[in-house]
C-alpha positions in Angstrom: -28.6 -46.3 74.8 -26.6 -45.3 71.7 -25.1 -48.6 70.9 -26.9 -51.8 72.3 -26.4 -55.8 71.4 -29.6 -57.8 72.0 -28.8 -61.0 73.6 -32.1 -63.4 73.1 -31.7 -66.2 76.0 -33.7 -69.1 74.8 -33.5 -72.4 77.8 -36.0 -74.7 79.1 -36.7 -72.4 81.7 -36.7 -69.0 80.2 -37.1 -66.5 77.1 -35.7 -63.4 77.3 -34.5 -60.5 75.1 -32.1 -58.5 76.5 -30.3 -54.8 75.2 -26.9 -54.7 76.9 -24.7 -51.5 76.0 -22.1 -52.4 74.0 -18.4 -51.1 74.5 -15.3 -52.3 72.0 -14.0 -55.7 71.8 -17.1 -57.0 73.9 -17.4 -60.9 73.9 -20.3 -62.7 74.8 -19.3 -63.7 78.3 -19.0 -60.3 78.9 -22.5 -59.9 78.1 -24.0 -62.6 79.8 -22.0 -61.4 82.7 -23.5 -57.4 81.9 -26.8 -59.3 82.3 -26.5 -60.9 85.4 -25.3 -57.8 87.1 -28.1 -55.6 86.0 -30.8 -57.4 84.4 -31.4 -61.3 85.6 -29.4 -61.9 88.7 -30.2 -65.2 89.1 -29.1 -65.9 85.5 -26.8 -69.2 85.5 -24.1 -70.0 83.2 -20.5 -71.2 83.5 -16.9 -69.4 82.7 -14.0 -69.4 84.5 -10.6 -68.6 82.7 -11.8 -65.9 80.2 -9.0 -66.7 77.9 -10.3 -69.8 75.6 -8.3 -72.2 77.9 -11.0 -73.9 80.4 -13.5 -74.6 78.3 -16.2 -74.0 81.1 -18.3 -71.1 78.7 -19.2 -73.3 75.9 -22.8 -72.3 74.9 -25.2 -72.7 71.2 -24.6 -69.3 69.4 -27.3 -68.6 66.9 -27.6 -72.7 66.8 -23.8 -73.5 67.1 -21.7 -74.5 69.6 -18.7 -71.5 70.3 -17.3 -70.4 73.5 -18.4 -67.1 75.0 -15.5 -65.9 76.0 -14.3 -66.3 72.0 -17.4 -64.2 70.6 -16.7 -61.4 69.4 -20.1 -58.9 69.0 -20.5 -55.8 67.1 -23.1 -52.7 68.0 -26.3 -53.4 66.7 -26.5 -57.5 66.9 -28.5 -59.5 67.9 -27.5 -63.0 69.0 -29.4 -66.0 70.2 -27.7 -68.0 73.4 -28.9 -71.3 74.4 -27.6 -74.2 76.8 -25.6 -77.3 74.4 -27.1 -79.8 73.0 -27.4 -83.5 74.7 -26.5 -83.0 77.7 -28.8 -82.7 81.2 -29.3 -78.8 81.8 -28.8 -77.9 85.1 -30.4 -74.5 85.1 -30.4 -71.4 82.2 -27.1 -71.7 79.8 -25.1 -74.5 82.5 -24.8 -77.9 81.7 -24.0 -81.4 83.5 -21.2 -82.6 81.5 -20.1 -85.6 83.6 -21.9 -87.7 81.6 -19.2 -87.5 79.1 -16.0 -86.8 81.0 -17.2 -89.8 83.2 -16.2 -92.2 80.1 -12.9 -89.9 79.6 -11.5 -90.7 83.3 -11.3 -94.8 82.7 -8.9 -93.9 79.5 -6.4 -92.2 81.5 -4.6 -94.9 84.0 -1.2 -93.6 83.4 0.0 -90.0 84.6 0.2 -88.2 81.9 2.9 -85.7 82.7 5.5 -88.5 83.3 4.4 -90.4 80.3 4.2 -87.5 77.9 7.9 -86.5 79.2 9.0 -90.0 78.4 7.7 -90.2 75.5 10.3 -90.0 72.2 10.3 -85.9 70.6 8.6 -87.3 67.4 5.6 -88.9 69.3 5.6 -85.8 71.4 4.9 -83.5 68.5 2.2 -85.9 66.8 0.2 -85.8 70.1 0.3 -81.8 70.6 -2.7 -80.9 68.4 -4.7 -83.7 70.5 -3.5 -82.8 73.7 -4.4 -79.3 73.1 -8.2 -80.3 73.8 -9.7 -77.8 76.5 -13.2 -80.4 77.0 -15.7 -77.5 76.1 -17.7 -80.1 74.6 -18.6 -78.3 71.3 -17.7 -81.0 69.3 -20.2 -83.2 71.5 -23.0 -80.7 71.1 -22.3 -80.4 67.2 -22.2 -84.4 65.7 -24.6 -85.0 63.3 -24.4 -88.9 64.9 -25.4 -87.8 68.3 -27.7 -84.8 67.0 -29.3 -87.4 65.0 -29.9 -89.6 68.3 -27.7 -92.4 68.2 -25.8 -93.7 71.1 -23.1 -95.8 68.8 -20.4 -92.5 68.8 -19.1 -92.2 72.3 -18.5 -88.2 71.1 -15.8 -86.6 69.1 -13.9 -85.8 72.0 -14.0 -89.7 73.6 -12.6 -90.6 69.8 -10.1 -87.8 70.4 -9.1 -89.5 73.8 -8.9 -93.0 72.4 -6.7 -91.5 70.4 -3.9 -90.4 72.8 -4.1 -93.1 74.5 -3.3 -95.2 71.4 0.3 -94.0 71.7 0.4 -95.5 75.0 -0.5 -99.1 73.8 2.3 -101.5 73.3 -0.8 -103.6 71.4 -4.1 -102.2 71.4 -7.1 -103.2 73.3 -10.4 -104.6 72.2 -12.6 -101.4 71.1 -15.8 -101.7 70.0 -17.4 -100.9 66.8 -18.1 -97.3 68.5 -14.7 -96.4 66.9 -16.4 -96.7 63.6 -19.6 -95.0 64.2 -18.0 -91.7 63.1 -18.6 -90.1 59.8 -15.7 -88.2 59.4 -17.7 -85.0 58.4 -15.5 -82.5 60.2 -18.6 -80.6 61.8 -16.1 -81.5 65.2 -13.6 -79.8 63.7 -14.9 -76.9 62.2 -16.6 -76.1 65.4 -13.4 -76.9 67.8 -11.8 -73.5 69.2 -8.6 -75.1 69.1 -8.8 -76.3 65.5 -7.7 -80.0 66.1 -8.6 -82.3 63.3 -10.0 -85.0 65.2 -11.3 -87.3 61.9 -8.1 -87.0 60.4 -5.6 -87.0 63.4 -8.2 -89.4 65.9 -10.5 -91.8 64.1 -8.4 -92.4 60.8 -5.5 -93.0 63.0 -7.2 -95.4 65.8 -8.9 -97.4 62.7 -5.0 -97.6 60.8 -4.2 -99.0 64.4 -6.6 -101.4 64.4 -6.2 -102.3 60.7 -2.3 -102.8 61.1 -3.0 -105.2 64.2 -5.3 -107.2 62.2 -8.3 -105.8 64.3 -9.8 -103.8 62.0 -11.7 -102.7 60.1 -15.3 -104.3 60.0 -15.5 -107.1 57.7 -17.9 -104.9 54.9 -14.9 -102.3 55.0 -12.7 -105.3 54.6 -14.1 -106.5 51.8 -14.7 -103.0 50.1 -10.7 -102.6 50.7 -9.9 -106.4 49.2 -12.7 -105.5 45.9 -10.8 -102.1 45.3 -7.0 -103.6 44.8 -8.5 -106.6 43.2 -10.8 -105.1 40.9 -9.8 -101.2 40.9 -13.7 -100.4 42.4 -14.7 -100.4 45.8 -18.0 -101.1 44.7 -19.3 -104.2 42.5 -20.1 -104.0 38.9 -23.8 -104.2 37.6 -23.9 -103.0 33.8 -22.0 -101.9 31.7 -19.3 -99.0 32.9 -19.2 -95.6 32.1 -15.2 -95.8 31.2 -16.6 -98.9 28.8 -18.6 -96.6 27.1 -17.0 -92.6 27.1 -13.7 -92.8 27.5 -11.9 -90.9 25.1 -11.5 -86.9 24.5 -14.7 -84.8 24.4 -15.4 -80.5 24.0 -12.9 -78.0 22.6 -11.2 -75.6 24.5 -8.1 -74.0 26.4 -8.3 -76.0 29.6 -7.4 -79.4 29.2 -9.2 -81.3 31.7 -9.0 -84.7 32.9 -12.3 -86.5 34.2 -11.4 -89.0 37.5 -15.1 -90.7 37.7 -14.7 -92.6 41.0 -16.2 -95.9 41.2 -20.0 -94.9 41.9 -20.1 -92.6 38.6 -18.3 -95.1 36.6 -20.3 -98.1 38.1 -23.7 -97.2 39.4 -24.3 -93.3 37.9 -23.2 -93.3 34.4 -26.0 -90.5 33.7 -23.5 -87.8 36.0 -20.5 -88.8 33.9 -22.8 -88.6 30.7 -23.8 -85.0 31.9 -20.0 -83.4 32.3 -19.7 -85.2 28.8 -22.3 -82.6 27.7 -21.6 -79.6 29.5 -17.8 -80.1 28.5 -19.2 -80.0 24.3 -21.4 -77.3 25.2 -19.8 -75.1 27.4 -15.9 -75.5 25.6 -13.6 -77.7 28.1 -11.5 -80.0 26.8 -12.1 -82.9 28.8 -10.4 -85.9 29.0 -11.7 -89.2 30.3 -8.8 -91.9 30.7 -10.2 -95.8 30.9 -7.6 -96.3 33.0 -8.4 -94.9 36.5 -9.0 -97.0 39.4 -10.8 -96.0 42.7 -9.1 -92.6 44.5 -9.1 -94.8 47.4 -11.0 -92.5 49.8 -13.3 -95.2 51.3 -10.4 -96.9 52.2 -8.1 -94.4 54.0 -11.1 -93.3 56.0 -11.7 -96.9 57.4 -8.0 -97.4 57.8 -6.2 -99.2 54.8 -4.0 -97.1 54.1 -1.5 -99.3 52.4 -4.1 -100.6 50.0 -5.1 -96.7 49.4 -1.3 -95.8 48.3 -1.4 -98.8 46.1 -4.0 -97.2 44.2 -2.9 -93.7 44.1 0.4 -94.9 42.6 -1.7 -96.6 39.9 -4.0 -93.5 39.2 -0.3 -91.5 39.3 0.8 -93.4 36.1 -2.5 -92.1 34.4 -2.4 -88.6 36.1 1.2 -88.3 34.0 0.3 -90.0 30.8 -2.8 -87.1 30.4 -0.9 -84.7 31.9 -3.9 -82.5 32.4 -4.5 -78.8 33.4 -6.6 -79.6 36.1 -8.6 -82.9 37.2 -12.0 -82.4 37.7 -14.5 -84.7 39.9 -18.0 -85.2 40.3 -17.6 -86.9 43.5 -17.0 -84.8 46.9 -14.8 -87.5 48.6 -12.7 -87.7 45.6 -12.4 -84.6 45.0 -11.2 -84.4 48.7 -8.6 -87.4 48.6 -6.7 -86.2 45.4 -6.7 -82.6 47.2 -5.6 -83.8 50.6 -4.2 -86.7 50.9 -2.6 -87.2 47.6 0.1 -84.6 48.5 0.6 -86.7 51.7 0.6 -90.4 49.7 2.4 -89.2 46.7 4.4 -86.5 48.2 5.8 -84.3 45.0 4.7 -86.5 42.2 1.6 -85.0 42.3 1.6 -81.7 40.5 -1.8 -81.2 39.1 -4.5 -78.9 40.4 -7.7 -80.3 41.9 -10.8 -78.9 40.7 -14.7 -79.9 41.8 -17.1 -79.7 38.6 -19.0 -76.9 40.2 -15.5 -75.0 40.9 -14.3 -75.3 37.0 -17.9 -74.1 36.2 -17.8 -71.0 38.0 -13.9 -70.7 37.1 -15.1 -70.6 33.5 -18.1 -68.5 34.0 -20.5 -70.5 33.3 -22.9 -69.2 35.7 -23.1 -66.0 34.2 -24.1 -68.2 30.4 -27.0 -69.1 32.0 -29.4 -72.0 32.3 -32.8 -72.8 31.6 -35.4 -75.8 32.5 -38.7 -75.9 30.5 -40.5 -75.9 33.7 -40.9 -74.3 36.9 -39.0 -76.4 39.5 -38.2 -76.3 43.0 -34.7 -77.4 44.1 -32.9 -77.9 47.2 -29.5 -78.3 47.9 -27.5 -80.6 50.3 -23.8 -79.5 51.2 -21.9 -82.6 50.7 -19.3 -82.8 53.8 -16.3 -83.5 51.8 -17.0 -80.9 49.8 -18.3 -77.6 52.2 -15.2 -79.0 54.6 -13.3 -81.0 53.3 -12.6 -78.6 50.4 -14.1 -75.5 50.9 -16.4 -75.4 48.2 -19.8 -74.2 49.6 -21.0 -70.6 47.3 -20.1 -72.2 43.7 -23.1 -75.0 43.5 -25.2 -72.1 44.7 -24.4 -69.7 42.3 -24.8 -72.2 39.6 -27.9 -73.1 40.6 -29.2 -70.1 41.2 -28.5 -69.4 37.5 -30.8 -71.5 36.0 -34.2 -70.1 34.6 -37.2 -71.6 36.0 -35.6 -72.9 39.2 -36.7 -71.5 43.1 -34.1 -72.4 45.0 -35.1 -73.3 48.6 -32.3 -73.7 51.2 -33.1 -76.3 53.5 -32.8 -76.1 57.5 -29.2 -77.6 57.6 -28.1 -77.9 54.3 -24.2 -78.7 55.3 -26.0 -81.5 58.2 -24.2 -84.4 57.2 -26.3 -87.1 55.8 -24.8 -90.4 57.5 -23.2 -92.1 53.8 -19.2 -91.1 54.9 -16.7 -92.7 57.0 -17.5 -95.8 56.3 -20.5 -95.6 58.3 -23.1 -96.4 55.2 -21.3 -99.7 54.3 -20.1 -100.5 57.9 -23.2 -99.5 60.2 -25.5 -99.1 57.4 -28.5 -98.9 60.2 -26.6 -95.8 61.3 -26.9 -94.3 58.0 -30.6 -94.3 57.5 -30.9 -92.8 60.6 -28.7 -89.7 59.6 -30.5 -89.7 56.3 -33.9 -90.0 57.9 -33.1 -86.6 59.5 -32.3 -85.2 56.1 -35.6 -86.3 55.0 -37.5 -84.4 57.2 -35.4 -81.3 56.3 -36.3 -81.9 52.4 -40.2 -82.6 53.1 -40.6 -79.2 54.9 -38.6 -77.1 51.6 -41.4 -78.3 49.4 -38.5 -79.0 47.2 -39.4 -81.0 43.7 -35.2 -81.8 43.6 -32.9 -82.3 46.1 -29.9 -81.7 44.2 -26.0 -82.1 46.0 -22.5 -83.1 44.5 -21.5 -86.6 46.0 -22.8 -90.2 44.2 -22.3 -91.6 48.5 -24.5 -88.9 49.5 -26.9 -89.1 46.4 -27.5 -93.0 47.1 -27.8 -92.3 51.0 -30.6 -89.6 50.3 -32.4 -91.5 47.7 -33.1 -94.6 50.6 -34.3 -91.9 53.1 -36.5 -90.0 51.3 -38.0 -93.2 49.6 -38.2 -94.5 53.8 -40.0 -91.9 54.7 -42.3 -91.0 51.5 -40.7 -88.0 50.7 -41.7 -86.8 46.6 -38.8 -84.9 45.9 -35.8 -86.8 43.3 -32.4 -86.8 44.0 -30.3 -85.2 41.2 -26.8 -84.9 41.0 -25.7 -81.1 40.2 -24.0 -81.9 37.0 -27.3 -83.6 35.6 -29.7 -80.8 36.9 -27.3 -78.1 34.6 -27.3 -80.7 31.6 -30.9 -80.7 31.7 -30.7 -76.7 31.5 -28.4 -76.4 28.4 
């Protein structure tokens, strides 16, 4: 056998390692299939269209939910298959999914051919990414709410339902707090083989339904939304604010950058606004830091409000113009995620100013190649905020720039980019919810060793604090911009 892929089958009934011959454009279906015929006849596992369209093939790929018929293998790899995750098995690689489409059929009363066709052209088109769902349940087998062992999220692709069906409603129905019970992390999406954003196009717009009917949101996201227009913070005040006490113009250097601190760096983590302060003098950026900036409004959109999020953006525009900046720069992954996506949406062409992350304008300006050193040997582990890997794509540049400081092993946890329960709401709304996301990440830290656990988000930094203090974990919580000051 010249050219071989090894399929490992792992299942509560068997372990097996299997060489099938390999042969251009092979998927993994095909393989499973290979093996069946010549290797483990009684092999079971489920496919039917062969063409991405039934959904039926959905297996765990190396730990992640993909359809067979989708993967694409290459001569000499080797690939571990496995039945998905929460639902019954019913022998080898197939699955009992009736447990979820059982709470799909009660959403569908209507026929949806003859209500889709009646629908008005613009509805139409908002509900074609939705509709394109094939119910492969990789979205299911992939939330970090379910994986974590909650009941509270019906599933992504439930949401996604609820969703459709909103267009339906003349007024909506009672819906439970389930709705709610969603981080937003995008691990649905990114795993979906049809790419539909279901945070973004499902849960944000159920929870703007609910909000516009006066159903919604929960009365803690309520009160975050009423705090943020009244006071410019979604969170309260404590001591004295970092904008009270740095704003101004800091560093020389040819990129003029302006500093947006969100509410939890300005109000509750002064030290990570104190540390770009540094590395800006140190490192030459000109940076900026405006008193007058008021909350992105990213708690807000993702429970719903969006009126009282454009409010804000509209103030933060006024400031955005005055600096007139090269680039804005957060410290804050959901900031950094609102001004990139949905301030193009909320502001439409008055915003004109590039988006930067910290650890993106560090590695822009080579900063990683200067070098960093801690006086001591330390052991650091890094968490992959969700806003940031997915919602902005930032994922190898806090890496590199860790990896560059002297005296640091660097220890990548099991799931790094496992989302850590503080988004969507869910920390301030369901805040039970959120320890239980965060105890998982816990665990995950304990078994690195790890002296720091460092990441780039103040939500996530607060969230991960609580859960490694819950469960007696050593390790300190750092945010990535402190951990490089401490290296200069």
């Amino acid at each position: 056998m010249n050219e071989a892929v090894v399929i490992r089958i792992e299942t509560p009934e068997r372990s097996e390692r299997v060489k099938v011959p390999y042969r251009e454009g092979m998927t993994l279906l095909d393989a499973l299939r290979w093996i069946k015929e010549h290797e483990i006849p009684d092999l079971e596992f489920e496919f039917s269209c062969r063409n991405a369209q039934c959904g039926t093939c959905a297996v765990l790929v190396n730990g992640k939910a993909r359809l067979a018929c989708e993967y694409r293998l290459e001569p000499g790899q080797e690939v571990t298959v496995g039945p998905l995750r929460h639902l019954p098995v019913v022998k080898d690689l197939a699955v009992d999914w009736s447990a979820v489409t059982s709470r799909l059929r009660p959403l569908s009363p209507k026929s949806h051919r003859e209500w889709f066709r009646r629908m008005e052209p613009e509805k139409q088109r908002k509900l074609y990414e939705l509709r394109s769902c094939i119910e492969c349940l990789c979205c299911v087998a992939e939330c970090p709410v379910i994986k974590a062992g909650s009941a509270r999220n019906p599933g992504p692709i439930v949401l996604r339902k609820v969703a459709e069906e909103a267009e339906k409603w003349d007024e909506s129905p009672e819906i439970d707090d389930s709705v709610y019970a969603c981080t937003t992390c995008h691990t649905c999406a990114e795993v979906c083989p049809k790419d539909i954003e279901i945070p973004a196009k499902a849960v944000e717009t159920v929870r703007a339904r609910l909000y516009e009917e006066g159903k919604g949101p929960l009365p803690e996201h309520k009160e975050l939304g009423e705090r943020a227009v009244r006071t410019g913070r979604s969170v309260e005040k404590r001591d004295r604010s970092f904008l009270e006490e740095y704003s101004g113009e800091y560093g020389e250097g040819d990129v003029k950058a302006m500093f947006f601190t969100g509410c939890l760096v300005d109000y509750r983590l002064p030290d990570t606004g104190k540390a770009l302060v540094r590395l800006a003098e140190e490192l030459g950026i000109r940076l900026i830091v405006p008193r007058e900036q008021v909350c992105c409004g990213s708690p807000l959109l993702r429970t719903g409000q969006h009126d009282r999020a454009e409010r804000l953006a509209f103030e933060n525009l006024e400031t955005f113009r005055r600096v007139d900046p090269d680039v804005i720069v957060t410290v804050c992954a959901g900031c950094g995620a609102t001004l990139k996506n949905n301030y193009p949406e909320l502001l439409g062409d008055r915003f004109e100013w590039d988006v930067l992350d910290v650890t993106e304008l560090l590695v822009e300006i080579r900063a990683h190649e200067r070098g960093f050193r801690l006086p001591e040997r330390t052991t650091v582990t890094y968490h992959d905020p969700c806003h940031l890997k997915r919602g902005q794509g930032v994922e190898d540049e806090p890496r590199k720039l860790i990896r560059s400081i002297e005296n640091v092993e660097f220890v990548e946890m099991e799931e790094p980019d496992r989302c850590c329960g503080a988004g969507g709401g869910v920390r301030s709304g369901l805040p039970e919810l959120a320890e239980l996301m965060s105890d998982v990440k816990a665990h995950m830290v304990r078994e690195t060793g790890a002296e720091v656990l460092t990441t780039v988000c103040p939500f996530c930094e607060y969230n991960l604090r609580e859960g490694l203090e819950r469960n007696d974990v050593e390790a300190r919580v750092e945010n990535l911009t402190v951990l490089l000051s401490r290296g200069l």
